[in-house]
C-alpha angles and dihedrals in degrees: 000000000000092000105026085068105063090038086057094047086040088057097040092058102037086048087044095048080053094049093242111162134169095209080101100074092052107114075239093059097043101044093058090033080057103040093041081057089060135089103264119236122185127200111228089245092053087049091059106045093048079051092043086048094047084246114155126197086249089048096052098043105046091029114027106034100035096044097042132095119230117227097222088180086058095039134077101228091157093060126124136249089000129020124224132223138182115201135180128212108233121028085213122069081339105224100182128040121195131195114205133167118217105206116168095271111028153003128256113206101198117158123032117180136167120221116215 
């Protein structure tokens, strides 16, 4: 115990000077890391309300997704061919909700609301 305690601390801040982090290994992590990897197909519904909204494609891939928090009660991840996810930006007080569908090629962007 006496030892196991500084060998912890020394990992944690030699990992944390690299900018290792675990946080990609969370189902939250990989399902945007996944669906970000993908061609990007939007609905025509989901193009104008990210119009209607001043959303642009950068602003929802490096914002949005990656910022945001999937619902995994609300989604169908089980669903086949393609799973199904709901997922808010921000995790705090969300003010946008996006439906997208991850299919092995591509991803289907399909809902994009805004909340409030």
């Amino acid at each position: 115990m006496i030892g196991m305690i500084p060998g912890l601390l020394l990992v944690f801040f030699i990992l944390n000077k690299k900018g290792a982090s675990c946080s990609g290994y969370l189902p939250n992590s990989r399902v945007i890391a996944e669906s970000l990897s993908k061609k990007p197909v939007y609905s025509a519904d989901f193009s104008e309300a990210m119009a209607e909204n001043n959303v642009d494609e950068t602003f929802l891939k490096d914002s949005i997704m990656t910022e945001g928090n999937i619902d995994f009660d609300k989604s169908q991840a089980q669903k086949q061919p393609c799973p199904s996810y709901i997922l808010y930006y921000p995790k705090k007080n969300p003010r946008f909700e996006i439906t997208f569908e991850k299919c092995s090629a591509e991803t289907t962007y399909q809902r994009f609301k805004k909340i409030r």
